[in-house]
C-alpha positions in Angstrom: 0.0 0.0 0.0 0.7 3.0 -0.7 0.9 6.2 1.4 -1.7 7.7 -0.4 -4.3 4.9 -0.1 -3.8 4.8 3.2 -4.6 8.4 4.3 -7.6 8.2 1.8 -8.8 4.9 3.6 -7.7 6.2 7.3 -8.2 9.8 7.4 -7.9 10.1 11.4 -4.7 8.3 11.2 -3.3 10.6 8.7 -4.3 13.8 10.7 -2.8 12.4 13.5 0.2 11.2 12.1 0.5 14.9 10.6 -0.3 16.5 14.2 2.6 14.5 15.6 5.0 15.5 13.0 4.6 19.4 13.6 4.7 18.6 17.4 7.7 16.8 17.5 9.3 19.8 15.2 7.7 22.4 17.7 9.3 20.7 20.5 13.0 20.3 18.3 12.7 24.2 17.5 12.0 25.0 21.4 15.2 23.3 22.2 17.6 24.1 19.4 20.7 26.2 21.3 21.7 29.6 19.6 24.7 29.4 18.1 25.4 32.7 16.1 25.3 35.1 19.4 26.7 38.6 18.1 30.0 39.6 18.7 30.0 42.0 21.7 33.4 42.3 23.7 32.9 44.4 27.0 35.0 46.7 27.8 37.2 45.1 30.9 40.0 46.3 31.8 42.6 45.1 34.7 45.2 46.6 37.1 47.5 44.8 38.5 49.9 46.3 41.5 52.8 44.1 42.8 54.4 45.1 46.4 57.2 42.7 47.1 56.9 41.0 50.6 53.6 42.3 51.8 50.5 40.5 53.4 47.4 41.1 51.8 45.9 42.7 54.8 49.0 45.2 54.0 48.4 44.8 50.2 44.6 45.8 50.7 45.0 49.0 53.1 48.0 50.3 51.2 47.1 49.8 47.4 43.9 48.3 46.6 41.7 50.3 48.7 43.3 53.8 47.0 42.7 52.3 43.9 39.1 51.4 44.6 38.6 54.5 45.2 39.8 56.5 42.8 38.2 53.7 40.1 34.7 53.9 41.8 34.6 57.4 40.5 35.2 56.8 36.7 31.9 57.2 34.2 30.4 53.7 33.2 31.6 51.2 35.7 29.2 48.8 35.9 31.7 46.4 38.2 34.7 46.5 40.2 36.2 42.9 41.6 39.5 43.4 43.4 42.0 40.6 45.1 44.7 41.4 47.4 47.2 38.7 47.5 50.4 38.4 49.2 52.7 40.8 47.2 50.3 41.9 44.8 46.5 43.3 44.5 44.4 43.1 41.4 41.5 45.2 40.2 39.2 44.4 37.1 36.8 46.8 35.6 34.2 46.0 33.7 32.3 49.0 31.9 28.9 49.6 30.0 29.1 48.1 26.8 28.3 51.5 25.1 31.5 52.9 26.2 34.8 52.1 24.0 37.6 49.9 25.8 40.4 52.5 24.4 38.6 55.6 26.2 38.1 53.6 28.9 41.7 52.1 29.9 43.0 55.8 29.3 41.4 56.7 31.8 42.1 54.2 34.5 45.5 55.2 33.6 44.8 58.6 34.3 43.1 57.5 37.6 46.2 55.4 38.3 48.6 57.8 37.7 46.8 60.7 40.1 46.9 58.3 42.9 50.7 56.6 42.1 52.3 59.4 44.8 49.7 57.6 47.7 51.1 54.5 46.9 54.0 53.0 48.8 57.4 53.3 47.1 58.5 49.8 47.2 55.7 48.7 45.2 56.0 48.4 41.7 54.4 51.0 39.1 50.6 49.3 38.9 50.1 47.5 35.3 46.5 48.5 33.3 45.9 46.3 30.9 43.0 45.9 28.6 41.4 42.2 29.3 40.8 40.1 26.4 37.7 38.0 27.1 38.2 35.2 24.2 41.6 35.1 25.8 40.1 33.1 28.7 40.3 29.2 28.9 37.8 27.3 28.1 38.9 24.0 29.2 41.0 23.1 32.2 42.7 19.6 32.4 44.5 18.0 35.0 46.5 14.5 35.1 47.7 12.1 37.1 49.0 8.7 37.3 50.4 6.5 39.9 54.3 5.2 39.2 54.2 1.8 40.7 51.8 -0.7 40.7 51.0 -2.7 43.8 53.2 -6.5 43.2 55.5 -4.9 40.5 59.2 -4.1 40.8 60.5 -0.7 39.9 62.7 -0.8 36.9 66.9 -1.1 37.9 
């Protein structure tokens, strides 16, 4: 038999055989991922002090706190995540995605540089640095093995 015959003999069957098609391809459509997202990079960039043999209570009260501040007051911010490590502090800036990454690490530098004279001498000159986001890994791996088997003999 043909398909034809068969939908003119059975025509519940072939509505509901039709029915079930476009609801299975309602249901594949709902759940297909978007792929193409459009090509946006935010505007993030990162400062990055080292001080030398410092705790990061010391690191926090003496660099990233003055640089928090001064930061906090820049047009556009929409976040501000600091670390303070021992011997070093970090500071990323992420800004509105209307506002253009160049304008925007000129001035944290400018920022930076008003407030290098509060900073203690021994720490080094604080790095700004525009943050690649597709620079990020994706995929982290870690391996491992054991040397020796239990019963064998190591190789002489």
């Amino acid at each position: 038999m043909k398909l034809s015959e068969i939908s003119i003999q059975r025509p519940v069957f072939a509505t509901v055989m039709s029915l079930s098609i476009i609801l299975f391809g309602v249901i594949a459509f709902t759940r297909l991922p978007v792929r193409e997202y459009p090509d946006i990079d935010p505007p993030v960039v990162s400062i990055t002090t080292f001080y030398r043999g410092a705790s990061p209570s010391v690191v926090e009260t003496e660099i990233t706190d003055i640089l928090e501040e001064q930061l906090a007051t820049l047009e556009g911010v929409k976040t501000i995540q600091s670390s303070s490590l021992e011997q070093g502090s970090s500071i990323t800036v992420e800004f509105e995605l209307s506002r253009n990454v160049e304008e925007a690490a000129n001035d944290v530098r400018d920022k930076v540089s008003r407030v290098r004279g509060q900073l203690p001498n021994e720490a080094d000159d604080p790095i700004v640095a525009k943050v690649d986001v597709n620079a990020q890994p994706i995929f982290w791996i870690a391996l491992s093995s054991v040397s020796l088997l239990r019963g064998s003999r190591p190789l002489s």
